[in-house]
N, C-alpha and C positions, 0 to 999 in steps of 0.2 A: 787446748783452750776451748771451752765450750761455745764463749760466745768474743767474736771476733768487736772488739771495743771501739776500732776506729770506724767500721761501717755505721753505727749510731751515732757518733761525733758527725759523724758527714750528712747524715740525715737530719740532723738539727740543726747545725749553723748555716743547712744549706735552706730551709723550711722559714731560719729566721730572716734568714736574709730576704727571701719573699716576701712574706707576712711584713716585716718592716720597711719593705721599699727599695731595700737597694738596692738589690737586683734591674727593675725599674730606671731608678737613680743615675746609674751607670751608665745608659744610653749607648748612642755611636761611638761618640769620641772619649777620648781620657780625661779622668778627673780628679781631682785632689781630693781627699777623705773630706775636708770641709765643704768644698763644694758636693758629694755626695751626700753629707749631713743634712748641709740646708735644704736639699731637694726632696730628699726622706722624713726630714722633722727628726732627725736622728742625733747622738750624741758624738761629737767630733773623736773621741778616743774609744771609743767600745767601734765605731763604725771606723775605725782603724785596723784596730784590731780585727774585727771581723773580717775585711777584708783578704788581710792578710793570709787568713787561715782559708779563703775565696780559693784565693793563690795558689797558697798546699794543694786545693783538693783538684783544683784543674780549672775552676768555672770560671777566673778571673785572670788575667795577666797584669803584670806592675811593670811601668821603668819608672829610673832615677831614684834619687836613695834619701833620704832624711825629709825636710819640710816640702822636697822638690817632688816627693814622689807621688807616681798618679798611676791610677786602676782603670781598665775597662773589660769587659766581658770576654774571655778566651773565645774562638771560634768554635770549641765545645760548650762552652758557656753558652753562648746563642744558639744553637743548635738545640740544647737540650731543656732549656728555662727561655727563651722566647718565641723565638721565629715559628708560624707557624710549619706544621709536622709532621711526619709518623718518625720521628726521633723525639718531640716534644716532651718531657715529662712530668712539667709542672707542675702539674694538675695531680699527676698520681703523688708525685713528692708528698704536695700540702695534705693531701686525703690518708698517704702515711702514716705524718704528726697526726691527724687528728686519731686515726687509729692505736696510735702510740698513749695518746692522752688518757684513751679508754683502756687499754691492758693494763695504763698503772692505778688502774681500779680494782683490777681480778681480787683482790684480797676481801674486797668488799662483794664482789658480785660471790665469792665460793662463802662466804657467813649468809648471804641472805637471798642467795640464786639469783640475782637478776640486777642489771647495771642500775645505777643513779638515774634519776631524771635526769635529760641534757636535749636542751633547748639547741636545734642547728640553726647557724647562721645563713645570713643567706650566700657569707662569703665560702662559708663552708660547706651548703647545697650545691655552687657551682664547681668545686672541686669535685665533690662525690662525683655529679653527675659525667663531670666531662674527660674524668678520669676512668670511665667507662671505655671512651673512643681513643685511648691511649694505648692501648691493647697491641701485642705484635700484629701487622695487618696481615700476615700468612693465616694464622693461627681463625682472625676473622674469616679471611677469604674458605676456609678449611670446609668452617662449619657453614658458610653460605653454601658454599659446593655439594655437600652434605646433606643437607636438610632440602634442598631442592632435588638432588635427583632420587631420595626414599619419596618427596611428593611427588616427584613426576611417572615415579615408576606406572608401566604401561601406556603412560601418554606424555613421553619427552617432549613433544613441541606443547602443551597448555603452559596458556598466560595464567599465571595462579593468582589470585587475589591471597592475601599475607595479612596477618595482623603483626606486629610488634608489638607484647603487652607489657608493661612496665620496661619499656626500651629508653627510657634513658634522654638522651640526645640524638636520636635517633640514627646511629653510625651504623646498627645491623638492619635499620631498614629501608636507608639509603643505599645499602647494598645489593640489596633483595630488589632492590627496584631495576638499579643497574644491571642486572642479572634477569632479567625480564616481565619481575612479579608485577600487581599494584601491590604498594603497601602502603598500609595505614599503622598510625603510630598511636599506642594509648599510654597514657600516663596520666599521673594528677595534675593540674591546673598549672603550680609553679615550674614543673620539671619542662613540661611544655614552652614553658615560655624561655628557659634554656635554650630548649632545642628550635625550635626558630629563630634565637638569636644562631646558633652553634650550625644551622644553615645553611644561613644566608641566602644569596638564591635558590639553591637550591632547594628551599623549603616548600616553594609551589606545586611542587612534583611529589609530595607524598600528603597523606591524607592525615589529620590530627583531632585526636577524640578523646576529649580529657573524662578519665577515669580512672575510681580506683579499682584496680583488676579482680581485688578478694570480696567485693561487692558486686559488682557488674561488669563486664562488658560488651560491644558493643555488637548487636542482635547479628549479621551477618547476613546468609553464611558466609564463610570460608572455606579455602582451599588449603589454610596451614593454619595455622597460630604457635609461633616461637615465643617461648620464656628465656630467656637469657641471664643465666644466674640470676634467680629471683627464687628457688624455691628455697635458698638457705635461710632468705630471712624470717618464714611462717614455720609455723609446727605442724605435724602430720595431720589434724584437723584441718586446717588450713589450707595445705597442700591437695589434702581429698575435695574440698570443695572448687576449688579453684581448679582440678582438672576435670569433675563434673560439669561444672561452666562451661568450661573449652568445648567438653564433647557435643555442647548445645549448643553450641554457635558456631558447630562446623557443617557443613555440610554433606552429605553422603559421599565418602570415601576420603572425606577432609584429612587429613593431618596433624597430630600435637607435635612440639617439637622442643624437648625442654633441654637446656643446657647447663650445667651446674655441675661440684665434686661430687662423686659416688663412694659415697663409704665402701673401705675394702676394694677399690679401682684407682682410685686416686692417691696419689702418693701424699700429697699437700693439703687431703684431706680434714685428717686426724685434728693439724695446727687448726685450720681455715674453721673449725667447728667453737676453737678457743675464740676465735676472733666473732664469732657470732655471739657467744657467751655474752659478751662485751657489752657488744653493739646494738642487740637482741632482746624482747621477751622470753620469747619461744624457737627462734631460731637454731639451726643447726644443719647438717649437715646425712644424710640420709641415705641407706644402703638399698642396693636395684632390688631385694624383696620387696623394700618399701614401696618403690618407682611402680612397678611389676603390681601390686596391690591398689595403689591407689588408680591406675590406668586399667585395670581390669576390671572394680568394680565400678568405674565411670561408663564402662562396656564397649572400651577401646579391644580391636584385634592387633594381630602380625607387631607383637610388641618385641621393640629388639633395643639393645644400649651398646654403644661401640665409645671403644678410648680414640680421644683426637690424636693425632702425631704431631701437630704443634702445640698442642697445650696441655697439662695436667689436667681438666674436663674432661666428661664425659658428655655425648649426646644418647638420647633418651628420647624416642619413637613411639607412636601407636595413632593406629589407623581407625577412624571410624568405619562401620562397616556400610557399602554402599546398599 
């Protein structure tokens, strides 16, 4: 079987079940489909029935049988659609469907190269974004580790100052922080405002500089600047300016630090290139010639790409010279 049929079944009922509430709905205690209905705005027999199939897949538990029967959230259930995380997975689920939405487009995007216009929500901004920090945290901690001691080399104890450029909600630069850097965090206006909710206190502690990265930012210097999967979404034009940028706003001996699939390194490449198709103008996915080329003619040195061991990424180095 090529493509196993019930893992898409579970990806959708479990996406609607969000999208529509019931999840939510469900709360602490046990409830009868009608009272999940009314709390959801939902229809008393499809929101039965859904349930049910909650049931099958694990998210849900039932007792009692007929008009008497009542649902609440399995202790899988809460673990993996509410509570917060690093089990959570909400966020990636819904960001999924929305990518699901776009694949059943490819027929349209291979006659005319390039996806439909589609307008993101802003329910659907907070997914993308925050399905960022959803990540294995080994997999994170890997490349913090990483990316700090290629900056540190020769002088382990500097306090580095960090950019995080298109970082999301900022989960790789609250790390960086933790780990002893400053960082500062750039994005555009709305992602930022994500990420100090996604926070919380913790948001006093890092610096925030709303910008779009393939334009400007922010004058420096710096001791690093991490990309963190962001070069799939520009095309090689794009990618060459954008790490000409970097090399301006680092400082002598600064550091680039981009993270993304390497064509020809990556196993989950090849797919993840489809998935830009999609989602993309010009996006794609980019072989270390590529990397190697555009970081040499920005007149980066000591340029090296290593495979992570928690994640199918690669990291991808080069040193300004001092």
């Amino acid at each position: 079987m090529l493509v196993e049929r019930k893992e898409i079944e579970k990806l959708l009922v479990l996406t609607a079940a969000l999208e529509s509430g019931l999840i939510d709905a469900l709360g602490e205690s046990a409830r009868t489909p009608a009272e999940v209905g009314r709390l959801a705005s939902t229809d008393e027999r499809a929101t039965r029935i859904v349930l049910d199939a909650l049931v099958d897949v694990g998210a849900v538990d039932s007792a009692g049988e007929g008009g008497r029967q009542s649902y609440r959230l399995s202790a899988e259930g809460r673990r993996r659609l509410l509570d917060p995380g690093p089990d959570l997975e909400r966020n990636s689920l819904l960001h999924q469907a929305n990518k699901a939405r776009g694949w059943l487009e490819l027929p349209h995007v291979l006659k005319h190269g390039a996806p439909k216009e589609r307008r993101r929500s802003a329910g659907s901004l907070k997914s993308f974004v925050r399905t960022m920090a959803e990540g294995a945290p080994e997999a994170m901690d890997e490349v913090v580790e990483r990316v700090l001691a290629y900056s540190r080399e020769g002088n382990p104890q500097k306090r580095l100052t960090l950019l995080d450029a298109g970082g999301a909600v900022g989960h790789m630069a609250r790390r960086f922080r933790e780990r002893g850097a400053e960082a500062t965090l750039c994005d555009r206006p709305e992602v930022l405002e994500e990420a100090w909710e996604y926070q919380g206190e913790g948001a006093a502690q890092l610096n925030f500089h709303p910008c779009d990265f393939t334009e400007e930012l922010p004058p420096g210097p710096f001791d690093v600047i991490y990309l963190g999967n962001v070069y799939h979404i520009y095309g090689p034009a794009t990618n060459a300016e954008v790490t000409r940028r970097v090399f301006d706003s680092l400082g002598p001996g600064g550091s680039i630090a981009v993270r993304d699939f390497v064509l020809g390194r990556s196993g989950r490449a090849p797919m993840f290139a489809v998935n830009m198709l999609q989602a993309t103008e010009e996006g794609g996915v980019w072989r270390e010639s590529q990397y190697r080329e555009w970081l040499t003619e920005a007149g980066f040195e000591d340029i090296r790409i290593i495979d992570l061991d928690h994640s199918d990424n690669q990291l991808v180095f080069g040193r300004r010279p001092h």
